[in-house]
N, C-alpha and C positions, 0 to 999 in steps of 0.2 A: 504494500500500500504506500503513497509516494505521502511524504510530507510535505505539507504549506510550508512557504519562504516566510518567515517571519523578520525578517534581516532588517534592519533601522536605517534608514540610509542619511545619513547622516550630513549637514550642510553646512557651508563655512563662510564667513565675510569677516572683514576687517577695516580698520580704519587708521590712518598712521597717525601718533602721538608719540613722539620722542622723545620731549621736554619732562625731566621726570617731577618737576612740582605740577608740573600739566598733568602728569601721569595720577600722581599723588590728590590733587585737587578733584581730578576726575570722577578718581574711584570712591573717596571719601573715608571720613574719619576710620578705621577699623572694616573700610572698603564697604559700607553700608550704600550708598549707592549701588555698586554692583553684586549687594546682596539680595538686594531690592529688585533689580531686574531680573536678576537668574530664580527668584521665588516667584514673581510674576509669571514672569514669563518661559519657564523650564528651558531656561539657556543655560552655556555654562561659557563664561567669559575670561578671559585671563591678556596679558599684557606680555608679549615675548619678541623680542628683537624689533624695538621699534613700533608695532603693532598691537593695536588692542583685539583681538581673535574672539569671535560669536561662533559659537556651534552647536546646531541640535536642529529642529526638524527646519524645513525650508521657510514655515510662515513668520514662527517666534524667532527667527534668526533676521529677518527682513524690519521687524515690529521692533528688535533690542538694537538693531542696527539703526536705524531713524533717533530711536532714543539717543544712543549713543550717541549720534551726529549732533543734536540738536545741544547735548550736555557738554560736549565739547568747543561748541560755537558759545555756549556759556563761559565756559573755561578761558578759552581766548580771548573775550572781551570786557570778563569782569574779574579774573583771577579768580576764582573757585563757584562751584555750584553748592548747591543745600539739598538736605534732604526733600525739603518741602517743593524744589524743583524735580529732582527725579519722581514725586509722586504727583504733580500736575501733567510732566511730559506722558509718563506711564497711559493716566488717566487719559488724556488725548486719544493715546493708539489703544488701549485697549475698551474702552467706554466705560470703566468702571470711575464713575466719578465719588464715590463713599468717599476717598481721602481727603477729595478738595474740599466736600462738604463739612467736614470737620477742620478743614484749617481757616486758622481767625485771619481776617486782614490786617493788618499791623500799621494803624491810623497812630497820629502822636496820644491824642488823646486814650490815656490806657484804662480809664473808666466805658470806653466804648468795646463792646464785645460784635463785632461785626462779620458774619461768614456766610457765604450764601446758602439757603436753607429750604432751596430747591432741587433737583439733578439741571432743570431749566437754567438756573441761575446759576450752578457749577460749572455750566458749559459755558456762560456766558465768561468766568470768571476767568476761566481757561483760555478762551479765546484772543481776551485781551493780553496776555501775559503771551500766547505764542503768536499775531501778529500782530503788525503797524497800524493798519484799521481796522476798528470793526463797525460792523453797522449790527444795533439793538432792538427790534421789532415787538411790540407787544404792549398791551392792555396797560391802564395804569393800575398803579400796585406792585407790578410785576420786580421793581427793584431797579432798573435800567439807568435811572439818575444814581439812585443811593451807591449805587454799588461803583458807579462809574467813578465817583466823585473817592468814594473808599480808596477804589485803587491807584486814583491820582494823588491820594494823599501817601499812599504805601510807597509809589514809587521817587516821592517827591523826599521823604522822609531815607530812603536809601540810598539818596543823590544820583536815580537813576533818571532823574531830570534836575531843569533848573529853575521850570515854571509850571504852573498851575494853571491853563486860560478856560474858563467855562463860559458858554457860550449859546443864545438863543435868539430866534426870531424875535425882532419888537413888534413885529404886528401879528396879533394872534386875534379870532374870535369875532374878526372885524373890524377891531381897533386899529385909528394910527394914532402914534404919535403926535404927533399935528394937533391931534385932537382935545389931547389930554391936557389937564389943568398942569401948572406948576415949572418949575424948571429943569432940564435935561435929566438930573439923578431922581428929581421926584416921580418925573416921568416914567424912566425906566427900572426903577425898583419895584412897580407890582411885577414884571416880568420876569426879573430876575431875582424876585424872591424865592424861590423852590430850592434855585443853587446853590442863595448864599444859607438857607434852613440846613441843608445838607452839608455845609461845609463846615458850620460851626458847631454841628453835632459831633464833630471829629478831630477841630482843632479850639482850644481854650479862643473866647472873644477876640481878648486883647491879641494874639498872635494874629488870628483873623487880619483885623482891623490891620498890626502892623505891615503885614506882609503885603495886603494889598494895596498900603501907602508907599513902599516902596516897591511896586509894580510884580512882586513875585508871583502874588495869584492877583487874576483879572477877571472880573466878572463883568461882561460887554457885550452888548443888544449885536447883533450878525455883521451890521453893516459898519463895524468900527472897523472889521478884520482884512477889509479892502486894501492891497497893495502891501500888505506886510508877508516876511517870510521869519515865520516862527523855527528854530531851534531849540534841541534841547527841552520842548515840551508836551505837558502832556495836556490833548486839548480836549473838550469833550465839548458837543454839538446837541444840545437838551430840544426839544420841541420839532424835531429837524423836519417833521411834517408838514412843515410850514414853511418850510421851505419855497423856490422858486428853480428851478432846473440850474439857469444862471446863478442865482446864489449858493446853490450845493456846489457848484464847479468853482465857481472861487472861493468858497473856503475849505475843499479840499486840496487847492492848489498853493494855500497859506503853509502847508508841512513842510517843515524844513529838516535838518538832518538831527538825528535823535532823536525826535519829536513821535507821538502816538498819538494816536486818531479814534475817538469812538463819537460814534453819531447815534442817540435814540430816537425813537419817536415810535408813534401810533399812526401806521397808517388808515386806518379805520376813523380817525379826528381830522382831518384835513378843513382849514380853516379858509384855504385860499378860495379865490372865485370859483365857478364851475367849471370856467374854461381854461383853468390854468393847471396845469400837472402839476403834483408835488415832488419836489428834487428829491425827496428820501425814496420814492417809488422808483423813480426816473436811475437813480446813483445803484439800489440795489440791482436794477433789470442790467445794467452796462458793468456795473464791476464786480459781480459775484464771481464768474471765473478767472480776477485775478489774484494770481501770486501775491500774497501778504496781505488780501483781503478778507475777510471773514463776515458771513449773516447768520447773525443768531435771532432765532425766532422764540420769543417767552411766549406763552399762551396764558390765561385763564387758571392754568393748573402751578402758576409761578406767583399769584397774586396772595401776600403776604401780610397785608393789609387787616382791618377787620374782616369778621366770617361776612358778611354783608355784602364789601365791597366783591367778590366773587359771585354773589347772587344776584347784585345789580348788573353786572356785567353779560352774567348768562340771561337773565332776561333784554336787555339790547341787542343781544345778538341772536335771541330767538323770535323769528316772523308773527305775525301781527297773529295769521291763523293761528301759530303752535301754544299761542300761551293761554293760559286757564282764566275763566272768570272777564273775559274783554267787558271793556265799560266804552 
């Protein structure tokens, strides 16, 4: 009787790392990073003549390899990676996001306990951290400012920027400017009230206040951001539904180098005329399939809010037949 081959066949990539603090930083403390992966992902990984060596079936070798690459582009440009990055990168490729969901974001403020507390909002968190833009999709509630504004503070607080600029249409709901009582900051402070709620929930007032007096964070209605090219910062684009085709396109052309990019909005709220597209519609159809852009879609099932605000939401979106009891 003939026996089945049962033979493993076995698969190999590699990646070159020479530099042995590079080697060192890589692998991590008592090589807890690359314990991390080979338990994930049943690889077995080791560092020999120049090379850091993946071996074991063809998919987890492909999946620890990406990682690997991605933690070494770490390595190279920040001097060492952390555990809490090897369990984001992970998280990416393999979709278990559990980890992310239990890591805190690390605002100055250490009385703020903030971590996304959706899989929705774990993906979001993810996203930002592994590209340059993202665009945020979804209901309010869903986190999209709070969380944006979180990571602008984490990344600001690690000097992995220089600036802070938050950023929103002034005309929302049908209002202009033009219209409104008072002078220019009177003006624009019902609109960019949300940002600055959000930002002083995470830094002490008086910092607040200082930092915006000397220009480190900015809080500025769309059209200040004409003609400037931003470095070094991390920008975030709040109400972006409200957008104008033109005005998405130049302020995504504001990024400058070092700089991160997240754009929210709801596009279900579009405030503009009827005959005018919204640039947050317009930017996701033309730049999803590029490199270092990312769309994350929150739903309903991401809204964090009071239990209400879920229930208000699913009834606007359910048709006039579907709901009970019409009046």
């Amino acid at each position: 009787m003939a026996q089945a081959d049962f033979t493993l066949h076995m698969f190999e990539s590699s990646l070159s790392l020479t530099d042995a603090d590079h080697v060192l930083a890589l692998f991590g403390s008592r090589d807890q990073n690359i314990r991390m992966i080979r338990e994930k992902l049943g690889v077995d990984v080791l560092h020999l003549d120049g090379k850091v060596r993946v071996t074991g079936d063809e998919p987890s070798v492909v999946k620890a390899t990406e990682v690997l690459e991605q933690l070494k582009d770490l390595v190279l440009r920040n001097g060492g990676v952390s555990i809490e990055d090897t369990q984001r990168l992970l998280a990416g490729i393999t979709g278990d996001f559990g980890s992310i969901m239990s890591t805190q974001i690390d605002v100055i403020n250490a009385s703020q306990k903030i971590r996304p507390r959706t899989v929705g909002q774990a993906k979001y968190i993810d996203a930002i951290n592994r590209r340059e833009v993202v665009f945020a999709l979804g209901p309010a509630g869903t986190g999209k400012t709070y969380l944006a504004v979180a990571m602008a503070v984490q990344y600001f607080k690690h000097q992995d920027v220089r600036k802070i600029i938050l950023v929103r249409p002034a005309v929302e709901a049908g209002e202009s400017l033009g219209f409104l009582p008072g002078d220019l900051r009177a003006k624009i402070n019902p609109y960019l009230r949300p940002l600055l709620d959000a930002l002083n929930a995470m830094l002490d007032y008086d910092m607040v206040k200082e930092l915006i007096e000397k220009d480190v964070i900015e809080v500025v209605p769309l059209a200040y951001m004409r003609g400037r090219t931003l470095d070094d910062a991390f920008i975030i684009l709040d109400e972006a539904q409200n957008c104008s085709v033109s005005q998405m396109k130049m302020f995504l052309t504001r990024m400058g180098s070092g700089s991160r990019i997240v754009v929210s909005g709801d596009p279900t709220q579009v405030d503009l005329p009827p005959n005018q597209r919204s640039g947050l519609i317009d930017a996701v159809d033309r730049l999803q399939f590029i490199d270092g852009v990312e769309i994350v879609k929150l739903t309903r099932k991401d809204i964090v809010r009071h239990h209400l605000v879920q229930e208000i939401v699913n009834a606007y979106e359910t048709s006039g037949k579907d709901r009970k009891n019409p009046r």
